[in-house]
C-alpha positions as CSV (number, residue, x, y, z in Angstrom):
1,X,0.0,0.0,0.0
2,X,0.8,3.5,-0.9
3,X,0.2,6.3,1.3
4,X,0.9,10.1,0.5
5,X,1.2,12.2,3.7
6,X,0.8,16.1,3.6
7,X,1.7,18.3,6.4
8,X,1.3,21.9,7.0
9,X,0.3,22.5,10.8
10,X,2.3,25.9,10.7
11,X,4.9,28.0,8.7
12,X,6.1,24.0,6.5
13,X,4.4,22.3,4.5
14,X,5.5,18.9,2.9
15,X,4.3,15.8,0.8
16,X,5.8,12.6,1.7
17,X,5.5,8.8,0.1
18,X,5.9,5.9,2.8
19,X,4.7,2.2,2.0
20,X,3.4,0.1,4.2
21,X,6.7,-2.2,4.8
22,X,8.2,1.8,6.2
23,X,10.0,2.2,3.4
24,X,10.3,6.3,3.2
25,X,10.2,6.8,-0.7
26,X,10.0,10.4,-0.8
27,X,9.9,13.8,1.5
28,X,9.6,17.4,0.1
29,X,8.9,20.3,2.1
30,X,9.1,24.1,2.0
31,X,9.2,26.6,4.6
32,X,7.6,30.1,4.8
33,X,9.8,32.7,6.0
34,X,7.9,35.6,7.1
35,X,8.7,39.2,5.8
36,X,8.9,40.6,9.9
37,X,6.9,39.8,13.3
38,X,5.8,36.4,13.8
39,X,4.0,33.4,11.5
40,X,0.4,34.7,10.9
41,X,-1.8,31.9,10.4
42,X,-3.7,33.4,7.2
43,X,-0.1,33.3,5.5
44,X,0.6,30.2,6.3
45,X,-2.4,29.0,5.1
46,X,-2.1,31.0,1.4
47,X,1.9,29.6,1.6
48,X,0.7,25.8,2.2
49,X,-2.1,26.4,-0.9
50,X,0.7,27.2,-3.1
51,X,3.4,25.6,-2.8
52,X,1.5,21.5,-2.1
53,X,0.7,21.0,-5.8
54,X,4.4,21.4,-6.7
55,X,5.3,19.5,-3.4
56,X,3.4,16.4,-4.4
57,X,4.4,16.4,-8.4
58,X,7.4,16.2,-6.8
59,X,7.5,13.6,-4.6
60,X,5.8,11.7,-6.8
61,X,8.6,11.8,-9.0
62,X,11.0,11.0,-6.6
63,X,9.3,7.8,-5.7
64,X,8.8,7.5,-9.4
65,X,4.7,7.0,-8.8
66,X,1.4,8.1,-10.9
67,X,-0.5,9.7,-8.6
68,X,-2.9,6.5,-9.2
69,X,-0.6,4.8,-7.5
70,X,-1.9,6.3,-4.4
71,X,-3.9,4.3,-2.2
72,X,-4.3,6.1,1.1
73,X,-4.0,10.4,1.7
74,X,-3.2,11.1,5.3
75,X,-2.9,14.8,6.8
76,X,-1.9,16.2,9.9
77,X,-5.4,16.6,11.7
78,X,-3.6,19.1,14.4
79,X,-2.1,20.5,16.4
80,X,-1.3,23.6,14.9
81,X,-2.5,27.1,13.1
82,X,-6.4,27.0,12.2
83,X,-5.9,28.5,8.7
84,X,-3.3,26.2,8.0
85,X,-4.8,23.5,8.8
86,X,-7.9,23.5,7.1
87,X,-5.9,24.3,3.8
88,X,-3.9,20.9,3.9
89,X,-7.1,18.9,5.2
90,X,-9.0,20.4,2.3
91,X,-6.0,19.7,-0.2
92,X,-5.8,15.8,1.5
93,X,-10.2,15.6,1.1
94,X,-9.6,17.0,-2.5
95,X,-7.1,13.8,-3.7
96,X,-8.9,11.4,-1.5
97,X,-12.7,11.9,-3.3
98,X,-10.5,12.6,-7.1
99,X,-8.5,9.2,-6.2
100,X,-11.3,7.4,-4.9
101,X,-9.2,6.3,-1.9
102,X,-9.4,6.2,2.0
103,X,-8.1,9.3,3.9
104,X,-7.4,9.3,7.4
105,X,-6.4,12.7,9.7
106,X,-4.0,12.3,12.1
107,X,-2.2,13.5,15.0
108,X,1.0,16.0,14.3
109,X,2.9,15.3,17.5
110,X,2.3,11.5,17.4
111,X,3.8,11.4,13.7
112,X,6.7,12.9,15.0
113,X,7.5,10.0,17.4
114,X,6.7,7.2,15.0
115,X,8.9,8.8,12.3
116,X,11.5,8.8,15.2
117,X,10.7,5.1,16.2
118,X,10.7,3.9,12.2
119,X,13.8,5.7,11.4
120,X,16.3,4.8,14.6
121,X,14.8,1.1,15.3
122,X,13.8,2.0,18.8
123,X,10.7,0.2,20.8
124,X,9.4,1.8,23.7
125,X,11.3,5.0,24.3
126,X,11.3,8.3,27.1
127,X,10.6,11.0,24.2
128,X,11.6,14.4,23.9
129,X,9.4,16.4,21.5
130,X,10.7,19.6,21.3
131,X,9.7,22.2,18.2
132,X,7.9,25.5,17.1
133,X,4.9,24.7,18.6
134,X,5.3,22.1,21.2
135,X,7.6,20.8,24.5
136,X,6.7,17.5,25.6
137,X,8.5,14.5,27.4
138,X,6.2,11.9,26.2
139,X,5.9,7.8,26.8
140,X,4.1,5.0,25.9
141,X,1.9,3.7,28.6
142,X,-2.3,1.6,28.5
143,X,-2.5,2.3,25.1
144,X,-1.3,6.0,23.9
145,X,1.5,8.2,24.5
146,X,1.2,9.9,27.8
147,X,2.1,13.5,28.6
148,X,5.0,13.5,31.5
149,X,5.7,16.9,31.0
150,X,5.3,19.7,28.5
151,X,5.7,23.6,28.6
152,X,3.4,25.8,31.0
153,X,3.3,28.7,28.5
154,X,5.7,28.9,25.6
155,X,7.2,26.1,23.9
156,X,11.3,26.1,23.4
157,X,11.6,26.5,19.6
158,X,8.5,29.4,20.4
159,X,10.8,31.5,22.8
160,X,13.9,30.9,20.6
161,X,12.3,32.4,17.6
162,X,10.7,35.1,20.0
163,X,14.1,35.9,21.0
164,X,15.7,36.1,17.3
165,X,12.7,38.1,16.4
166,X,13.1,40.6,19.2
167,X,16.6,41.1,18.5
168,X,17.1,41.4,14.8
169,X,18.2,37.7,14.4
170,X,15.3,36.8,12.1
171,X,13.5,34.1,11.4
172,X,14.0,30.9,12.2
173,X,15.6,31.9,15.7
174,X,16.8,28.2,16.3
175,X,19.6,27.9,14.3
176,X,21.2,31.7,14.5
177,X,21.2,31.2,18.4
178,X,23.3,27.9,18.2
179,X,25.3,29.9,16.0
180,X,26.2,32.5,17.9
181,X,26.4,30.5,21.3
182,X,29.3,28.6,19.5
183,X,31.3,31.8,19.3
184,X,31.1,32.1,23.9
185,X,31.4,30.4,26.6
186,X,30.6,33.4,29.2
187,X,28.1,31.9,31.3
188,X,25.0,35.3,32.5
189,X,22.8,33.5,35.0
190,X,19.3,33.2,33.6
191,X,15.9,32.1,35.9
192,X,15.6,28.5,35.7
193,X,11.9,27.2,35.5
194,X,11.4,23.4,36.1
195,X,8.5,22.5,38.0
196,X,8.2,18.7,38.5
197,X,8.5,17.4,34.9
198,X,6.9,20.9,33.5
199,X,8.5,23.7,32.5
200,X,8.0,27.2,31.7
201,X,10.3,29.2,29.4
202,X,8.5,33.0,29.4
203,X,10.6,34.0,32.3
204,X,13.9,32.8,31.0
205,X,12.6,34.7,27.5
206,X,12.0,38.4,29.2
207,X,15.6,37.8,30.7
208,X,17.4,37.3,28.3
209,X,16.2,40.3,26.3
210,X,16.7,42.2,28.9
211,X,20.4,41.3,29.7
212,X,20.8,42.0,26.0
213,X,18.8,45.4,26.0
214,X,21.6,46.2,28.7
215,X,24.5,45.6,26.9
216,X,25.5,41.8,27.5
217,X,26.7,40.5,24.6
218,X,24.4,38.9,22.3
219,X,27.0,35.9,21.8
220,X,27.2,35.5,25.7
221,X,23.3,35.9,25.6
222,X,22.7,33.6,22.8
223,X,25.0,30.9,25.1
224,X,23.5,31.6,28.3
225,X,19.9,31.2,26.9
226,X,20.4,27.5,24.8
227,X,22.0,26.3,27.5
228,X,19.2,27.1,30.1
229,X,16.6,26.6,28.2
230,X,18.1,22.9,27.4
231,X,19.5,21.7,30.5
232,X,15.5,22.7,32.0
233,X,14.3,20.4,28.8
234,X,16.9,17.3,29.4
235,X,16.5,17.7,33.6
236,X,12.6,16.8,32.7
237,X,13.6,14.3,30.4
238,X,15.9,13.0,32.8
239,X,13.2,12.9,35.9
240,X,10.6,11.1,33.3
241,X,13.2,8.4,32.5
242,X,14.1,7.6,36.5
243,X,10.5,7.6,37.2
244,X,9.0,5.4,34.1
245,X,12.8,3.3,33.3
246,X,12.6,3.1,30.5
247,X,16.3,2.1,28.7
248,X,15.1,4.0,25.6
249,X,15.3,7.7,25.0
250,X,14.5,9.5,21.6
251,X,14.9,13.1,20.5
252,X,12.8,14.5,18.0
253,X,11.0,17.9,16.7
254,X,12.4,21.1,14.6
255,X,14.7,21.7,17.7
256,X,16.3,18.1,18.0
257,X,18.2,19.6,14.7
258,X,20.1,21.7,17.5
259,X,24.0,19.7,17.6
260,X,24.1,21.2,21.2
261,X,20.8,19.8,22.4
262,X,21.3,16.1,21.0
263,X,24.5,16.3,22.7
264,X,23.2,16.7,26.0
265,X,20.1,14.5,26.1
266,X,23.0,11.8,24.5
267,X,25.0,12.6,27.4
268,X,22.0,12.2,30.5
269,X,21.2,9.2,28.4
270,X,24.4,7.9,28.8
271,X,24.5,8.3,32.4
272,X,21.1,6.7,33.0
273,X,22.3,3.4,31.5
274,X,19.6,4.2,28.6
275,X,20.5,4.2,24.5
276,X,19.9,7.4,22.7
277,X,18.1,7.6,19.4
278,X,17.8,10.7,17.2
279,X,16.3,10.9,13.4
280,X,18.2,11.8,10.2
281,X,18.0,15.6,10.3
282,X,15.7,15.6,7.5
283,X,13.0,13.8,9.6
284,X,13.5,16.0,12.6
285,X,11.6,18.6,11.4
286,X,7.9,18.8,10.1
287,X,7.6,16.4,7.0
288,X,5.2,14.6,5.0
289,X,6.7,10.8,5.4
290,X,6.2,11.1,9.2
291,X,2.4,11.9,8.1
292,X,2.8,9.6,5.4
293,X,4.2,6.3,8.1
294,X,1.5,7.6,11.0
295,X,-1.7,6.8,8.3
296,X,-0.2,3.4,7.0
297,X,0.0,2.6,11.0
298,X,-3.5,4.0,11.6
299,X,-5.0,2.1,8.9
300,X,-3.1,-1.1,9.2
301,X,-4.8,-1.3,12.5
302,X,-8.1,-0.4,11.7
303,X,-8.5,3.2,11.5
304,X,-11.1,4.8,9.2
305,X,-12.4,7.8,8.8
306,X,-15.0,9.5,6.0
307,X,-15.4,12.7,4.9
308,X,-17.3,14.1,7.6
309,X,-14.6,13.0,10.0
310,X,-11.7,14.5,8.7
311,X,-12.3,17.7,10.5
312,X,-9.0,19.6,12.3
313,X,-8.6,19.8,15.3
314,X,-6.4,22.6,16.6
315,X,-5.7,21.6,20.3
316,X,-5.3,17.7,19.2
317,X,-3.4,16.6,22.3
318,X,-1.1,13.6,21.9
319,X,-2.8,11.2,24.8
320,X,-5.9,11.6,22.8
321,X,-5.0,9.0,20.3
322,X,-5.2,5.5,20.3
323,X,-2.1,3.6,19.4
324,X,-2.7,-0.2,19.0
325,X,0.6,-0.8,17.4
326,X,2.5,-0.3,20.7
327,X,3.4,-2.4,23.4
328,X,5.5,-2.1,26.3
329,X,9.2,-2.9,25.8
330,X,10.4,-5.4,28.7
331,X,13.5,-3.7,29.1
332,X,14.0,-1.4,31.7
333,X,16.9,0.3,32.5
334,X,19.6,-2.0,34.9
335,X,21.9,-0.2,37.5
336,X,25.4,-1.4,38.7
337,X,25.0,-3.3,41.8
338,X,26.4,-0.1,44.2
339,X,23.5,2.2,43.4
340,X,20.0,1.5,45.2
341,X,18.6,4.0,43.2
342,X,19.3,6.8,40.3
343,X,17.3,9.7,40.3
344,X,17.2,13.0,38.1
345,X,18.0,14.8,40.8
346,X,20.8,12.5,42.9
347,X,22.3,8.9,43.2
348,X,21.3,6.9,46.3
349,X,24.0,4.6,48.0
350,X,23.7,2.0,51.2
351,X,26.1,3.4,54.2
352,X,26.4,2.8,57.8
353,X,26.3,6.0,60.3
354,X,26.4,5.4,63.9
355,X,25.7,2.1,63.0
356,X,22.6,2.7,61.4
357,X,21.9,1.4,58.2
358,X,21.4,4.3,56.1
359,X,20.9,6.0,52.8
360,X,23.1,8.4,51.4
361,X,21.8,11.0,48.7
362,X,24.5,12.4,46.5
363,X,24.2,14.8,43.8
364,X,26.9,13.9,41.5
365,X,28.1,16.5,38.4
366,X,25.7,16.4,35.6
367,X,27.7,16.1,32.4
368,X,25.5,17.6,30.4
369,X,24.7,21.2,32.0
370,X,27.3,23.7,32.2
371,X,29.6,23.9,35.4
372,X,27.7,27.0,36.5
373,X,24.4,25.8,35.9
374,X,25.3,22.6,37.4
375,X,26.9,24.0,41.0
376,X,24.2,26.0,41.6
377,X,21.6,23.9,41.3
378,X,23.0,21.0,42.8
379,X,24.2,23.2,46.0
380,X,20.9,25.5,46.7
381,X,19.1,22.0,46.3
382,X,21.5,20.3,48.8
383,X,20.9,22.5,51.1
384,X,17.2,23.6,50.2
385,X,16.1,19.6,50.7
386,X,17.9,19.1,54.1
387,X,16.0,22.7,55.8
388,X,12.2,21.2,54.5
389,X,13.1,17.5,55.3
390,X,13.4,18.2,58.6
391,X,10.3,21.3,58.3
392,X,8.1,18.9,57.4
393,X,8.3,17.1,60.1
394,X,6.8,19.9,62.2
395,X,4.1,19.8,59.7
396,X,2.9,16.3,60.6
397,X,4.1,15.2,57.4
398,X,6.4,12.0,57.6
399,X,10.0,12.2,56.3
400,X,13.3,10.5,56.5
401,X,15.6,11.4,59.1
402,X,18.2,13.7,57.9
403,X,21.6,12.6,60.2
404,X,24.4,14.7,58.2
405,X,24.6,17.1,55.4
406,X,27.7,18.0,53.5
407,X,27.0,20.8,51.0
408,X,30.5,20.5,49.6
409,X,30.1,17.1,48.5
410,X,26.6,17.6,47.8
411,X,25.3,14.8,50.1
412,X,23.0,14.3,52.6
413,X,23.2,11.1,54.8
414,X,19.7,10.0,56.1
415,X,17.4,7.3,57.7
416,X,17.2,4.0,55.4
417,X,13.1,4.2,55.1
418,X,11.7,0.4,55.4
419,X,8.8,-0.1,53.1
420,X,8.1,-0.3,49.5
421,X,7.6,2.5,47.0
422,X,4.0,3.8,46.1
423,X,4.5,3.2,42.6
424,X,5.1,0.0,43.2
425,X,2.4,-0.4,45.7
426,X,-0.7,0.6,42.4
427,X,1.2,-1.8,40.7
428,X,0.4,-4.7,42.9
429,X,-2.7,-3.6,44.9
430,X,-6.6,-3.7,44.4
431,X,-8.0,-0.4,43.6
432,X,-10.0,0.2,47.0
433,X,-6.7,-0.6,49.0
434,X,-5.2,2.5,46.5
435,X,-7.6,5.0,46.2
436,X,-7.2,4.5,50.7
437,X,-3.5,5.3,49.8
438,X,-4.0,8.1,47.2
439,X,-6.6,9.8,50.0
440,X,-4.0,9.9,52.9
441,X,-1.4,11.2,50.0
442,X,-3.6,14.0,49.7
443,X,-4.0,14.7,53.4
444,X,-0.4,14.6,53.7
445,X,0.1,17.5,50.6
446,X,-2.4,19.7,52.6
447,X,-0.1,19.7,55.3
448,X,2.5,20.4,53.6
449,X,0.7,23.2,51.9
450,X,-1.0,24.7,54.9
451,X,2.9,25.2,56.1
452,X,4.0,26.8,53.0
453,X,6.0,24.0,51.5
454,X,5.8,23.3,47.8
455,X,7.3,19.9,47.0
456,X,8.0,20.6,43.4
457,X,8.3,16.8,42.1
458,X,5.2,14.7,43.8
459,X,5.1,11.5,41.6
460,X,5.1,7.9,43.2
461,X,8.2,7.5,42.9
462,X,9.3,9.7,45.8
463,X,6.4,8.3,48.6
464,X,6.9,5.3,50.6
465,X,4.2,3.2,52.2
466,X,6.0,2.3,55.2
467,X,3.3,0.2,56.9
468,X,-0.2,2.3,57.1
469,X,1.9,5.4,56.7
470,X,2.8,7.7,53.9
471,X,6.6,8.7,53.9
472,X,7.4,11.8,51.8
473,X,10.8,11.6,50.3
474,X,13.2,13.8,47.7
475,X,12.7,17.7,48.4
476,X,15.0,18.8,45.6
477,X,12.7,21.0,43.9
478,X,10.7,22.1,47.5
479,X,10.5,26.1,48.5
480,X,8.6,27.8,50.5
481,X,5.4,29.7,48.9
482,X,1.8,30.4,50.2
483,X,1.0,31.1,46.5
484,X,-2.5,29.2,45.4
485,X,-1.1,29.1,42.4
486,X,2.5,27.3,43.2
487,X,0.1,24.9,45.5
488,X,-2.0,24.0,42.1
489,X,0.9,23.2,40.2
490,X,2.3,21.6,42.7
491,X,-0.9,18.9,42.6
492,X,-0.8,19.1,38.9
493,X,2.4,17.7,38.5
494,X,1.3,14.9,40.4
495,X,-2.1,14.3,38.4
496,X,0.3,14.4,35.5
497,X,2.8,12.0,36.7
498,X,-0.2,9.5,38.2
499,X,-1.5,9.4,34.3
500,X,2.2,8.9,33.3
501,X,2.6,5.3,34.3
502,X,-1.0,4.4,36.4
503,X,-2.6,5.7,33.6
504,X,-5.7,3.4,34.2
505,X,-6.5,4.4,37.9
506,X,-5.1,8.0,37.5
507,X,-8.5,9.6,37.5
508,X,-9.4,7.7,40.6
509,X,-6.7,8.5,42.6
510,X,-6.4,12.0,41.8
511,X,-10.1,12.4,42.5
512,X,-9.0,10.8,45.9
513,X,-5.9,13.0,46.6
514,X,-8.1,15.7,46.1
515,X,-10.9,14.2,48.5
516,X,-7.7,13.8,51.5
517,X,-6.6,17.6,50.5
518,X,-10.3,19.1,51.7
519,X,-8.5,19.5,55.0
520,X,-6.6,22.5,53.3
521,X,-8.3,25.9,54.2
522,X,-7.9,26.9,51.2
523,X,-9.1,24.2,49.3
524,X,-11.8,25.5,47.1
525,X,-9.1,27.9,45.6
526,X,-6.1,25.3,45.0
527,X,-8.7,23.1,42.7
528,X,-9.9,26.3,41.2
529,X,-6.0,27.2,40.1
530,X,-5.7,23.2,38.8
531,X,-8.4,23.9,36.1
532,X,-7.2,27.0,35.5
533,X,-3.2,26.2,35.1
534,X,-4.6,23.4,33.1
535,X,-6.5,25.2,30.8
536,X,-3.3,27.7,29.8
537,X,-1.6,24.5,28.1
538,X,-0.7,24.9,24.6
539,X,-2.9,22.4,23.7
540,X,-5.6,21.6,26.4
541,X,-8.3,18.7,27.0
């Protein structure tokens, strides 16, 4: 079978030619490149109408087709620009009804990670979809690709070409900002936004634009910003792969083009014990074959779609599509024998103090960030975790015992907690026994939010059911802040993490974490910021 895939969600457009064995037999795509300001979507839209009839002679030709030789038209569905979109699904309805054969719409961000998957021979891999449009660290999990973490605002391709824009770089902003940040090495301290396994870049945007409106040189700016902005994009990558373990991580999206950023992602990869996959550059950005490959999957397992179905769908979120063809990988990732544990954050050893069996938490350099990125963070979270360890406590939220903290090494010696790991504990449990569980979690969050303590990375991978209680453990990304807002996003990276890998009871036991977290004052508010942070997502429910 023959499918032609056309793609246009924003300023590319493309034709590509996949059969159904994968065999890529064509790709051709052309970008617009706006006169000044930003992509406007009518443009887009008049730039995709042109240029497709040219862009599907030609890859017909290169696959040396008729255009009867077609037998299935697939189109990127969404997410994307309105305008756009509509023009490519109309172009796709137009050859479907002329060739008499099926058409299918489907998801952008999903064709991304197959294209990734056909192209490097991965199986079941942590993926990092970074582009224009979209940040997401996204895995397979009950039959779709879960959302681990994404952008709160602005994705990272967004803010780059924001940043060229702003200061005469033009358009696209990627590729003249690695080109520049080649030329230093001048490290200007930029805000550093990672909030569980989300991110937010807007901050880190108006910085740097002000640094440079103040004189710093835009090579030194250029520098500073990529490596922020990437380190904050492989940390969350990093804190998806210890939580799911997977020993698979891919790179893909317009940005994955960046040398810099496949060199650190290879790097944290590395250092995980995981193998790191990347596309031929030509597939990393938007193209028709990764349109092309996503229909011949669809349809192979039983998508169909008429006319009337094939309508876009602008906020098309990746964990709203079914994807039968995937299974769980059985490898996970395998640690030497000396670690207990490997976090993003820290690895955990066996020691004796006082002769007491204990656990020691050490941050080790991360390879991949800059020195100065790296010492900071790994110092102010040293010592940030040891103060709200022991806080908690007064709290009457359960923590380990902190016995010794050494902020040169970066390590913080503390009780060996006996129990067995929540995560663990959904895995092997009957859904009453967890949604018990998941209603004293959210008791125990109130707490902590009634004292003003933000936990930054709630997932069940950092709370122990030691007998009938709930033990709260790694406080690397915890601060103090009364903020409802900080308090909401604090729960929604939970809900987020929860749908991660307990994708089928994540509804359940959010709905009970929420039940135990009535004892808050300030409940009513705290839920009212969830929906609302929710709703500010690039592309939302």
């Amino acid at each position: 079978m023959i499918c032609l895939g056309l793609e246009g969600t924003a300023e590319k457009t493309g034709a590509g030619i996949v059969d159904d064995e994968g065999n890529i037999l064509s790709s051709k795509g052309k970008q617009l490149i706006p006169d000044s300001g930003g992509i406007h979507p009518r443009e887009a839209a008049e730039h995709h109408a042109a240029s497709l009839p040219q862009l599907i002679s030609e890859a017909l030709e290169e696959a040396q087709l008729d255009l009867y030789d077609v037998d299935l038209v697939a189109f990127s569905m969404g997410p994307g620009l309105g305008p756009a979109l509509r023009t490519v699904a109309t172009a796709a309805r137009t050859l479907s009804l002329r060739l008499g054969v099926p058409i299918l719409g489907v998801n952008h961000c999903v064709g991304h990670v197959e294209i990734g998957r056909l192209t490097t021979g991965c199986e079941d891999p942590i993926t990092l979809y970074v582009s224009g449009g979209n940040s997401q660290v996204i895995a397979f999990d009950s039959g779709s690709y879960q959302v681990f973490g994404e952008t709160l605002d602005i994705a990272a391709g967004n803010m780059l070409d924001q940043f060229a824009r702003q200061t005469g770089l033009g358009h696209p902003g990627g590729p003249a900002v690695e080109k520049l940040a080649r030329r230093s090495g001048n490290y200007i301290k930029l805000p550093y936004t990672v909030k569980g396994m989300d991110l937010a870049f807007s901050g880190l945007l108006t910085a740097a634009l002000r640094k440079y409106e103040n004189g710093a040189y835009m090579e030194d700016v250029c520098f500073s910003l990529q490596e922020t902005a990437f380190a904050m994009l492989v940390e969350i990558t990093e804190r998806a792969l210890a939580h799911a373990r997977k020993s698979e991580v891919l790179l893909v999206g317009g940005v994955a083009a960046n040398q810099r950023l496949r060199e650190m992602v290879m790097i944290m990869a590395q250092e995980h014990y995981a193998q790191f996959f990347n596309p031929p550059l030509e597939y990393c950005g938007d193209n028709g074959a990764m349109i092309a490959w996503l229909g011949q999957l669809m349809y192979e397992h039983g998508a169909r779609q008429e006319i009337n179905d094939t309508m876009v769908i602008q906020r098309y979120r990746t964990d709203q599509v079914p994807v039968p063809w995937m299974k769980k990988a059985g490898a996970l990732i395998k640690l030497p024998p000396e670690l207990v544990a490997k976090g993003a954050e820290a690895n955990i050893y066996q020691d004796q103090y006082l002769d007491y069996p204990v656990l020691v938490k050490k941050r080790i350099p991360k390879s991949y960030r800059i020195k100065e990125i790296d010492k900071f963070l790994r110092k102010t979270r040293t010592k940030g975790e040891s103060k709200l360890l022991n806080q908690a406590k007064r709290c009457g939220v359960i923590t380990p015992l902190v016995y010794d903290v050494d902020v040169k090494e970066n390590t913080i010696t503390m009780e060996k907690v006996v129990g067995k790991l929540v995560k663990d504990v959904f895995y092997d449990s009957r859904l009453n026994e967890i949604i018990k569980v998941c209603h004293e979690i959210g008791e125990s969050i109130a707490r902590l939010h009634q004292c003003g303590i933000i936990h930054g990375d709630l997932t069940t991978s950092n709370l122990i059911l030691s007998g009938d209680k709930i033990v709260f453990i790694d406080f690397g990304l915890s601060r103090i802040s009364q903020l409802t807002e900080d308090k909401g996003v604090d729960l929604l990276v939970f809900k987020k993490a929860l749908k991660g890998i307990h994708h089928d009871i994540s509804q359940e036991c959010f709905d009970a974490i929420l039940e135990g977290y009535r004892v808050a004052d300030d409940y009513q508010l705290v839920v009212d910021k969830i929906r609302e942070v929710e709703g500010r997502r690039r592309y939302v429910d």
